[in-house]
C-alpha positions in Angstrom: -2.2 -263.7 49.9 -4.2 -261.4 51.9 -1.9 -258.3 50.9 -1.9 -259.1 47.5 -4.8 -256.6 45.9 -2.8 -253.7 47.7 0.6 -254.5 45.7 -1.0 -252.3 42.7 -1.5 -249.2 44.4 1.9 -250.0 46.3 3.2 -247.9 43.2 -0.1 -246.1 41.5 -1.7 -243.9 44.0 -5.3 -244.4 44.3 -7.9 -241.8 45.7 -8.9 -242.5 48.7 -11.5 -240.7 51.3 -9.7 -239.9 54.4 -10.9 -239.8 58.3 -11.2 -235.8 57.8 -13.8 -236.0 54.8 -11.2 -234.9 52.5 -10.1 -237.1 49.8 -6.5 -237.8 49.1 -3.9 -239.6 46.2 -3.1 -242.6 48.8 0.0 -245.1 48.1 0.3 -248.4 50.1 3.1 -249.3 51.9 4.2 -252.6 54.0 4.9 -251.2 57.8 6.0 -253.2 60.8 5.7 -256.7 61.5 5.3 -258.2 65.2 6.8 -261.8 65.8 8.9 -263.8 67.9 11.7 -264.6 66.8 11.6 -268.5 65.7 8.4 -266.7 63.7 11.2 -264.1 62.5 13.9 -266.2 61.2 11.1 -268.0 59.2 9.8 -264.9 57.9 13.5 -263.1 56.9 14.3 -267.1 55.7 17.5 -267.5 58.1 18.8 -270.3 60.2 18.1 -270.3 63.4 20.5 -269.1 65.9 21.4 -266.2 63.2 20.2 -262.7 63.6 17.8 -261.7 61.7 18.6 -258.0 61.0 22.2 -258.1 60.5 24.7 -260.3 59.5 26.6 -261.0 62.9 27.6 -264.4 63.6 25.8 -266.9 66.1 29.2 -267.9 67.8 29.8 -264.5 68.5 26.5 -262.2 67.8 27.6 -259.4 69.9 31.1 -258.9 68.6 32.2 -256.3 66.0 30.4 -256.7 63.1 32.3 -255.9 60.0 29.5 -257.0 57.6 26.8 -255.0 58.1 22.9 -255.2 58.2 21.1 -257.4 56.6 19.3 -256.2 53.4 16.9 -257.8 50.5 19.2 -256.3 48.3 22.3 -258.3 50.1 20.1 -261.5 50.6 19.1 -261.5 47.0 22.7 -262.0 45.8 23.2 -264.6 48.4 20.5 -266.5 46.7 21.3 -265.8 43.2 25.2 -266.6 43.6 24.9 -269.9 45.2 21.6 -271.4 43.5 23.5 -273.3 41.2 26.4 -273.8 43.4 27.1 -275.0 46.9 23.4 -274.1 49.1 25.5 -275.7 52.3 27.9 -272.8 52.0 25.4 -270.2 52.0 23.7 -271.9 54.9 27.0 -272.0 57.0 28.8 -268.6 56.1 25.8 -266.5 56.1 23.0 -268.2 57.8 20.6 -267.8 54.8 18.2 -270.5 53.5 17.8 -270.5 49.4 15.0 -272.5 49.1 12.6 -269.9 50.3 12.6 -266.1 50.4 10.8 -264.0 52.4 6.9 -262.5 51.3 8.3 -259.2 51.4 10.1 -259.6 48.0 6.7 -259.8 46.3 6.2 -256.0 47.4 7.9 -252.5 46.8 10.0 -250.9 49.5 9.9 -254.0 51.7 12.3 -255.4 53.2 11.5 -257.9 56.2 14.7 -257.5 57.9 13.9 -253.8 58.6 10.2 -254.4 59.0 10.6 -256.7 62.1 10.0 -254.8 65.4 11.3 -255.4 68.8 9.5 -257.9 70.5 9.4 -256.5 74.4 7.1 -259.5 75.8 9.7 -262.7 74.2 12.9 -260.9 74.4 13.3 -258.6 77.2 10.9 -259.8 79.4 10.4 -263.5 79.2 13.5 -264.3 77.1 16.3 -262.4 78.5 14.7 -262.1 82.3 12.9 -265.3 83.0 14.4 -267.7 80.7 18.0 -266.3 81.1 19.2 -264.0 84.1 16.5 -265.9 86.6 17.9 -269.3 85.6 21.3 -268.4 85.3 21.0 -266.7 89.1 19.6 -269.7 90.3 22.3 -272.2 88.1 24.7 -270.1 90.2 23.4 -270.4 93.9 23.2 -274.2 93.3 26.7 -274.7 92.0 28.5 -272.1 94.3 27.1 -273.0 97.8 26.9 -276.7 97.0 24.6 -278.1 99.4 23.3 -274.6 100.9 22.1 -274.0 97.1 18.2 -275.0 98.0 18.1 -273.9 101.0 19.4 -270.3 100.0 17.3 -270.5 96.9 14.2 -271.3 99.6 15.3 -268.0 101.4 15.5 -266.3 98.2 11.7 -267.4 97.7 11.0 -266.3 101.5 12.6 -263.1 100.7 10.0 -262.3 97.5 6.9 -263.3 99.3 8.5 -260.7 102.4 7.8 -258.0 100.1 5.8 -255.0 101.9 2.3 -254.9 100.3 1.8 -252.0 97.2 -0.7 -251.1 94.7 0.0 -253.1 91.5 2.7 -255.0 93.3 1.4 -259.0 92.9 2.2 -261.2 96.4 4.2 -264.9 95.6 3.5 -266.4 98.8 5.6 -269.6 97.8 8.4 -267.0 95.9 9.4 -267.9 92.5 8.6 -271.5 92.4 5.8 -271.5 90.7 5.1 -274.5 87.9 3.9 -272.1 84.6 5.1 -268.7 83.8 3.0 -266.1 82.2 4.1 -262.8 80.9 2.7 -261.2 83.7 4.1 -263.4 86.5 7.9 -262.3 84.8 6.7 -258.6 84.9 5.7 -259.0 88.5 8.7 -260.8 89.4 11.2 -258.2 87.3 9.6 -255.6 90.2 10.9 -257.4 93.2 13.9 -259.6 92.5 16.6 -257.9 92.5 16.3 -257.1 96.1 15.6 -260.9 97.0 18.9 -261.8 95.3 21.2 -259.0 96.1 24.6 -260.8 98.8 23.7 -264.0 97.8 25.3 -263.4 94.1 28.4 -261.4 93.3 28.3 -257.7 92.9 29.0 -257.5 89.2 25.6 -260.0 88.6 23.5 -257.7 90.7 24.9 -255.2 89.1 24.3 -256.7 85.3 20.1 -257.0 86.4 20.0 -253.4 87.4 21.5 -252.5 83.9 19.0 -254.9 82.2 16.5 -253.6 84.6 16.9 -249.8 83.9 17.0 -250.7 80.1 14.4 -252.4 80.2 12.0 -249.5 81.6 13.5 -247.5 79.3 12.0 -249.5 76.5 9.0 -250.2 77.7 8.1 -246.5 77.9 5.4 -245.2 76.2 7.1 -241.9 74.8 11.1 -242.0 74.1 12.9 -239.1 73.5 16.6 -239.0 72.8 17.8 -238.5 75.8 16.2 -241.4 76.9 18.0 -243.1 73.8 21.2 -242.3 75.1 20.6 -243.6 78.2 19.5 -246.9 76.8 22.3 -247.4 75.1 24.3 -246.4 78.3 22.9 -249.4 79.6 23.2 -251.5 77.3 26.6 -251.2 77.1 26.7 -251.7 81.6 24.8 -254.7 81.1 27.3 -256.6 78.4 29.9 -255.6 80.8 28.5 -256.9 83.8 26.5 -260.3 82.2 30.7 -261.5 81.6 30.3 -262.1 85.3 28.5 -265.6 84.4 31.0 -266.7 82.2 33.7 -266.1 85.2 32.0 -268.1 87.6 31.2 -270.6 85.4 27.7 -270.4 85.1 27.8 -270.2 81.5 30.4 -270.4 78.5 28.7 -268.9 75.9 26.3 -265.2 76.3 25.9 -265.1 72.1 22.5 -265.6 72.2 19.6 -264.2 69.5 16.8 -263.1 72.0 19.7 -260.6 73.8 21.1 -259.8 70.9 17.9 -258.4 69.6 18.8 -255.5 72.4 21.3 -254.3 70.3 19.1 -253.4 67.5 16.2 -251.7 69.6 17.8 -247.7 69.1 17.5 -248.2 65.8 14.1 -249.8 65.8 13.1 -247.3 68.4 13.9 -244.2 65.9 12.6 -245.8 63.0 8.9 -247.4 64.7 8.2 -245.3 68.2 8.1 -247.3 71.7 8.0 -251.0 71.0 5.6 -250.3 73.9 3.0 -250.1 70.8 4.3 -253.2 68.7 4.9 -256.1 71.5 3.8 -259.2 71.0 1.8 -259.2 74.4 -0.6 -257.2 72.4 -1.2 -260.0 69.5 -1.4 -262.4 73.0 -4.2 -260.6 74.8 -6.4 -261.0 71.7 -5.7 -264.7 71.6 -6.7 -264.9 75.1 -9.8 -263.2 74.5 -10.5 -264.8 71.2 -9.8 -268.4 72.2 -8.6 -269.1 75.4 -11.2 -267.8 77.5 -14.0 -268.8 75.4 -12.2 -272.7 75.7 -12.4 -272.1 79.3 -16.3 -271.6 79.5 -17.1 -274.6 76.6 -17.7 -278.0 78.2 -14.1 -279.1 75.8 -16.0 -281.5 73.5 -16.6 -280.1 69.8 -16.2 -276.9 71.5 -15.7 -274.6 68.2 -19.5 -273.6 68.0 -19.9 -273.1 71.6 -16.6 -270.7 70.9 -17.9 -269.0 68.4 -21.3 -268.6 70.1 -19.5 -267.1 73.0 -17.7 -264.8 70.9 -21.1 -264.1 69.2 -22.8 -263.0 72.1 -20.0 -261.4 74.2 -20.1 -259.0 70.8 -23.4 -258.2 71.3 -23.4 -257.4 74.9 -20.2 -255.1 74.2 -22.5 -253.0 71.8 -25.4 -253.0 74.1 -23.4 -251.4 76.8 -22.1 -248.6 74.8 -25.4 -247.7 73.5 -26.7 -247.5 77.3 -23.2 -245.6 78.0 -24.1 -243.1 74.8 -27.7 -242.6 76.8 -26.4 -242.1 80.0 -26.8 -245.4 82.0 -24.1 -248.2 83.3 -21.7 -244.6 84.4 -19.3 -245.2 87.5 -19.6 -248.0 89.7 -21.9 -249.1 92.7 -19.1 -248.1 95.2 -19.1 -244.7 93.5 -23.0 -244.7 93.1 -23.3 -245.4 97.1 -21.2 -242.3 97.6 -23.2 -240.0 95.6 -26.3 -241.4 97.8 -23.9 -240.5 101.2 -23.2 -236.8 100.0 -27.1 -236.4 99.7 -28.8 -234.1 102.5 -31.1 -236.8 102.8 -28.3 -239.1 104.2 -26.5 -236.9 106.6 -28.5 -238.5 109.3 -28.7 -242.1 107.9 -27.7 -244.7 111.0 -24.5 -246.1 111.4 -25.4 -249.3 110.8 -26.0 -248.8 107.3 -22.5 -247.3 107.6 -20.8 -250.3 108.9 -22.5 -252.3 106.1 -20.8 -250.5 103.7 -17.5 -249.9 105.0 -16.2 -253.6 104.5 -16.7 -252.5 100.7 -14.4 -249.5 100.9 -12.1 -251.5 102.4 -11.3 -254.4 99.6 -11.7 -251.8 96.7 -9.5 -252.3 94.3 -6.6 -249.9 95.1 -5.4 -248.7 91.5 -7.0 -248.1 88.3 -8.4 -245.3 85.7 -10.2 -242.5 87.6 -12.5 -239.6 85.8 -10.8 -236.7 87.6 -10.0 -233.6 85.1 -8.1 -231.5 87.8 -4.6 -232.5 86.6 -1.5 -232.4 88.4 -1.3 -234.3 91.2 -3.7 -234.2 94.4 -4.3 -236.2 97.7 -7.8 -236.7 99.2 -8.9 -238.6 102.1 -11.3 -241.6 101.8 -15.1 -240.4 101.8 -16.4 -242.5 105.0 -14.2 -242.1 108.3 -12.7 -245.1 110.3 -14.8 -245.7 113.4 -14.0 -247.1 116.8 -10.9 -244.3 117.2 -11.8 -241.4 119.7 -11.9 -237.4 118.9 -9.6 -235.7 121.0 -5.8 -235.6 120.8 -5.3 -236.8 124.3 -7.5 -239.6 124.0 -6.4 -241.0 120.3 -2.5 -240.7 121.4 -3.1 -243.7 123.8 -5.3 -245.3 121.5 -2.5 -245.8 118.5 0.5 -245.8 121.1 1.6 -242.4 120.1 2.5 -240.2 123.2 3.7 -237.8 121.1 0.9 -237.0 119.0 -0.4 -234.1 120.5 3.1 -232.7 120.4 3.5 -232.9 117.2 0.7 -232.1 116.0 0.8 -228.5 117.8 3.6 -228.3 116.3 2.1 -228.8 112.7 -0.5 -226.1 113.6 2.6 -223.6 114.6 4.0 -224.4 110.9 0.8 -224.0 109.1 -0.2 -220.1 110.7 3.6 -219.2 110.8 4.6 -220.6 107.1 7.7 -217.9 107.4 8.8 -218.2 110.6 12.4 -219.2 111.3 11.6 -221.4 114.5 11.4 -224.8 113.4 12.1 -228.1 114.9 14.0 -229.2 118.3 14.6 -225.4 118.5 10.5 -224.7 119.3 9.2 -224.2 122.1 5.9 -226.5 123.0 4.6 -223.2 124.6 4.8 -221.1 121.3 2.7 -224.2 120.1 -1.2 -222.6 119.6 -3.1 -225.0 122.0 -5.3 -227.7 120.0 -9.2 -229.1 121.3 -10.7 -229.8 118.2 -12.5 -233.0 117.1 -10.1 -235.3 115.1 -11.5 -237.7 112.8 -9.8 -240.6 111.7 -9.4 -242.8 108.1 -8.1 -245.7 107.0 -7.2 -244.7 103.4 -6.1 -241.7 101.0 -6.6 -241.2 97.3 -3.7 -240.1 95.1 -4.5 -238.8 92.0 -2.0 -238.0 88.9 -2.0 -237.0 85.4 -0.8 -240.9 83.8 -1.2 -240.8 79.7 -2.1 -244.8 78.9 -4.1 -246.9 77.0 -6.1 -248.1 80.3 -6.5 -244.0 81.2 -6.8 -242.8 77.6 -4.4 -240.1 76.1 -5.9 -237.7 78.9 -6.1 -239.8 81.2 -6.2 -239.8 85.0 -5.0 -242.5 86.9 -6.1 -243.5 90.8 -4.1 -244.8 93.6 -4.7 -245.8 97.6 -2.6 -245.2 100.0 -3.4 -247.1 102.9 -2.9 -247.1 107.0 -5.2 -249.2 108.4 -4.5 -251.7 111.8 -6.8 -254.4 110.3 -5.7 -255.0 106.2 -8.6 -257.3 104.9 -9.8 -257.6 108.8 -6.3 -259.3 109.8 -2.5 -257.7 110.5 -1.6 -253.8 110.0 -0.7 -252.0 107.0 0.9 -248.8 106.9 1.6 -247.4 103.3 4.9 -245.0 102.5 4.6 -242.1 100.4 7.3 -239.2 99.0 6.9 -236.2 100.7 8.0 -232.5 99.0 10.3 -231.3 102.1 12.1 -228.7 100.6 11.1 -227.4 96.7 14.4 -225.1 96.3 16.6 -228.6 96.0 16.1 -230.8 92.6 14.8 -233.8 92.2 15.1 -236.6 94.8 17.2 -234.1 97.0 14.0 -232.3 97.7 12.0 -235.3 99.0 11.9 -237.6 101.8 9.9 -241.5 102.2 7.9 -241.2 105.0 5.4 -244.3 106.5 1.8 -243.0 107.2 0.8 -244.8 110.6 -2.2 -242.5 111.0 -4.6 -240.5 108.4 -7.3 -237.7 110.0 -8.4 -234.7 109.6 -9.5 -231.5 112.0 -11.3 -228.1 111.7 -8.9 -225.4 113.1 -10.1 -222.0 112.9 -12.9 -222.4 110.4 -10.2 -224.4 107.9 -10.1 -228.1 107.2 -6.9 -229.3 107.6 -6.5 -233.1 106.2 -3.5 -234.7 107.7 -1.3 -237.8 108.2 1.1 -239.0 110.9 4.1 -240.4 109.3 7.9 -241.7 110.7 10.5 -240.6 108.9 12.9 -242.2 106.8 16.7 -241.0 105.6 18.9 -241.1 102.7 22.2 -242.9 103.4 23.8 -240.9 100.5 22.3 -238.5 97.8 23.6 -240.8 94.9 21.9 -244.1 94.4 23.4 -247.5 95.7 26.4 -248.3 92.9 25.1 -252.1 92.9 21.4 -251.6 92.6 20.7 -248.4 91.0 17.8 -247.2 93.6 18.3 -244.9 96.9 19.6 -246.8 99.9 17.3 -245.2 103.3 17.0 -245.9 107.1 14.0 -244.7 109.8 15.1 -242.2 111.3 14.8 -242.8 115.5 14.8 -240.1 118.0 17.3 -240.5 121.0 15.0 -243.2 123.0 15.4 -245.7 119.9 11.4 -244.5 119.0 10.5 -243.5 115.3 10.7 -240.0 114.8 7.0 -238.4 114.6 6.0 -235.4 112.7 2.5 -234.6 110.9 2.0 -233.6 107.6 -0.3 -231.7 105.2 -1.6 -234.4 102.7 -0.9 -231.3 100.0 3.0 -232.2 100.7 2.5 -235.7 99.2 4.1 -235.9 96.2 3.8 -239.5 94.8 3.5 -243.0 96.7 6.6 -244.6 97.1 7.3 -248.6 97.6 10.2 -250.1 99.6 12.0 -253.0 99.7 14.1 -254.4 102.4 18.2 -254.7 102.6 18.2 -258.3 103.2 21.3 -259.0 103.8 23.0 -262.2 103.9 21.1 -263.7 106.9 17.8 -266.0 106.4 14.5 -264.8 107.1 12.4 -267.2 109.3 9.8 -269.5 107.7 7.0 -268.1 109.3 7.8 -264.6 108.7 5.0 -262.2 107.2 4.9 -259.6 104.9 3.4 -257.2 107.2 6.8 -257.1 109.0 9.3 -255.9 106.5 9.2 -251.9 107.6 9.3 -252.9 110.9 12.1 -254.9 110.9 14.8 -253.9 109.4 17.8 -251.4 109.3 17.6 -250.1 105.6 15.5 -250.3 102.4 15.9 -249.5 98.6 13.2 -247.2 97.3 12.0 -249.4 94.6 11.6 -247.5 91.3 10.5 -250.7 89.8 7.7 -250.8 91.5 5.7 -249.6 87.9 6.5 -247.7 85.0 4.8 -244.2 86.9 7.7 -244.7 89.8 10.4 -245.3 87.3 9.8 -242.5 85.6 9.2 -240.1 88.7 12.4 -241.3 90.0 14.3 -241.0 86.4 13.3 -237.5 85.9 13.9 -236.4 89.6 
């Protein structure tokens, strides 16, 4: 056994030299162990279908459990009692095998049963989401609607791949129909679903998958505090409440199940290991997919060990080549990043707009999220660095371009807001007159940059993390795409009260008075209520539309962005069209949810707000 020359100094210290050059009386101790759970129930040396921290029955593993935990103590006595007696009874009463016991017992202060960790990736995310709410969902639209079940189920499909286009957020063009599941395809589904299935299933179902789904952020945070405990377990108890609702309808007759069970223990787990964030199972899995499965995918699949290994051998070595040329300076930023340097030179004020065009198509199908190197903090907005071309310069002009007759309106009065900040004429009740008048060149873009302080292991402890916000007629040369963001409207109210979702249609900037001014045209959208919907869990809003049935129009100060925001439509009960695109969904319909889903940054903007 691997841990076996440790076991000595489990219980005599030894003197060890520590990371800070000072040496230390060190004692060894077993600490967490990361499995699924059949891998679990062989390890604690249980039956299967038994849980394998405490001693609740597999009929009923959610009931009142009048036993307790399990414990090696407890387990020990099992085995000792019955060895010579009946084995079949210890099997049966207590779900314990006798034949083996558990590595642990070889080692002090071990006990498996409080050494196994929550398992995030096989029992929240695949387990309980994929492999029980989806197909329970779908069990239940195919036995309540009869022969309607495919075709709703179709829609519901329709409805996932309608999903409005967002950073992060992964497109299913054919839905959820898709022949293998991965981790990641459950995480990206998680995001959107709920929305794609809300009146097609009963209220207390959708309203089970927002428990889970709040829970389930919760858990997958990197840093839990108590309060965030609490809420957990707020949830938890919601969600067994709510999940009965497949028993009713007769989805299901039994909910006793080990994988959502395992929830039950995670507050516990939580207090005694940190965020399970830090000891999933995905992690264990990405290694195996570097270690073996992408090396299997580049062999030729005959006696492919060696050419493995060599793989491994030589990807190694490349690794440690680049951070000695990183150490001396060279392989920094990236050749989009490199290119912009070369722009901001003197030398390349004047460079031809050809060259410009050449490189544009680059900016445009950069990769839209990811780590970035600012050390500002907080959160800021930037334009893109090259300009949009083919738009003209002067209000007048770029009104009829984009369709917007009341740009210039609005825009004056913007300016009246920005050199008046205290004034108490605002809205319908200024005068256009009071308005300063406005000549000055406008230049447009296609893109912004949000940047925000995000702690992670792909941004480092201090991490910053980058984000695009988008308004662009031609997305990837083909249909429109118009980004929506959270804007700070009023700082004195807390929370969500103080913002608004607005949709960018237009991003520019103009010099006014020797002072840059970087803007954006946006439409409003509205709250229906101040409390989230009671079904969903996330805030219900509609465009707002001025008394001709247009969008209302205002500009903004990119400052007054505080975070992107994602929507998702209000479906309904009606059937989208077969040939309907994604490109459509904020322009088509009454109300949206503001997804907090949309990644673990939103959730927790939205939580703490």
């Amino acid at each position: 056994m691997a841990l076996k020359p440790l076991r000595l100094h489990m219980t005599t210290p030894i003197l060890l030299k520590c990371p800070d050059g000072h040496y230390r009386q060190v004692v060894f101790q077993l600490g967490p162990y990361i499995g699924d759970y059949p891998e679990q129930t062989y390890l604690a040396c249980i039956v299967q279908g038994w849980c394998p921290k405490c001693m609740a029955r597999p009929e009923n593993l959610d009931g009142v459990d009048e036993n307790g935990d399990r414990a090696f103590a407890r387990t020990y006595e099992y085995r000792q009692a019955f060895v010579q007696g009946d084995k079949r009874k210890v099997w049966r009463e207590f779900g314990q095998r006798t034949d083996v016991s558990p590595f642990t017992d070889q080692f002090p202060r071990a006990d498996i049963h409080v050494l196994l960790t929550p398992d995030l990736l096989h029992q929240i995310i695949k387990g309980t989401f994929k492999d029980h709410i989806v197909t329970w969902i779908c069990s239940y639209i195919l036995e309540a609607y009869g022969k309607d079940g495919n075709r709703i189920l179709k829609d519901i499909d329709r409805r996932i791949s309608a999903v409005p286009a967002f950073p992060g957020i992964r497109r299913f063009p054919d839905g959820r129909d898709f022949a293998q599941w991965t981790g990641d395809d459950s995480k990206a589904l998680m995001k959107v679903y709920i929305a794609a299935v809300a009146g097609y299933i009963p209220r207390e179902m959708v309203k089970a998958l927002s428990s889970f789904m709040h829970l389930c952020y919760i858990a997958c945070k990197n840093e839990i505090n108590t309060h965030d405990l609490d809420q957990f377990y707020q949830y938890l108890q919601a969600y067994h409440k709510y999940r009965a609702a497949f028993i009713t309808y007769g989805t299901r007759e039994t909910i006793s199940l080990p994988r959502q069970h395992s929830l039950v223990h995670y507050e516990e787990s939580i207090r005694q290991f940190g965020s399970p964030n830090g000891l999933c199972s995905s992690i264990t899995e990405s290694k195996h997919i570097k270690a073996v499965k992408e090396p299997w995918r580049r062999s030729n699949r005959y006696n492919a060990l060696l050419q493995m290994l060599t793989t491994i051998l030589r990807l190694d070595k490349m690794d440690a080549l680049r951070r000695k040329f990183v150490q001396r300076g060279m392989l920094t930023g990236t050749t989009t990043s490199f290119t912009e340097d070369l722009l901001n030179m003197p030398d390349w004020e004047d460079a031809e707009d050809s060259y410009l065009d050449f490189i544009q198509p680059e900016r445009e199908t950069e990769n839209d999220l990811g780590p970035c190197d600012d050390q500002s903090g907080g959160v800021s907005v930037h334009l893109a660095y090259t300009a949009a071309r083919g738009y003209p310069h002067t209000v007048e002009t770029l009104s009829r371009h984009i369709n917007q007759p009341k740009f210039p309106h609005v825009l004056r009065q913007f300016l009246f807001d920005q050199l008046n900040p205290h004034s108490d004429i605002f809205g319908e009740s200024l005068d256009i007159d009071q308005c300063p008048p406005f000549s000055e060149k406008i230049t447009v873009f296609h893109s912004a940059v949000l940047t925000c302080f995000a702690p992670s292991d792909e941004c480092g402890s201090n991490g910053m993390y980058r984000e695009r916000i988008r308004s662009t007629p031609h997305w990837h040369g083909k249909r429109p795409r118009r980004d929506t963001v959270f804007v700070q409207v009023d700082g004195s109210l807390p929370g969500v009260l103080g913002l608004a979702v607005a949709r960018v249609l237009l991003f520019f900037s103009f010099i006014y008075n020797k002072k840059n001014y970087p803007c954006a045209l946006v439409n409003w959208y509205l709250r229906s209520d101040d409390e989230p919907d009671e079904d969903t869990g996330m805030w219900v809003v509609e465009q707002e539309v001025q008394r001709d049935g247009r969008p209302t129009l205002a500009v903004i100060h990119l400052e007054s962005i505080a975070h992107s925001a994602h929507l998702l439509p209000r479906f309904g009960i009606d059937a989208l069209p077969e040939n309907f695109h994604h490109s459509q969904s904020l322009d088509v319909f009454e109300s949206y949810y503001i997804n907090k889903f949309a990644n673990h940054r939103m959730f927790s903007f939205l939580s703490s707000n």
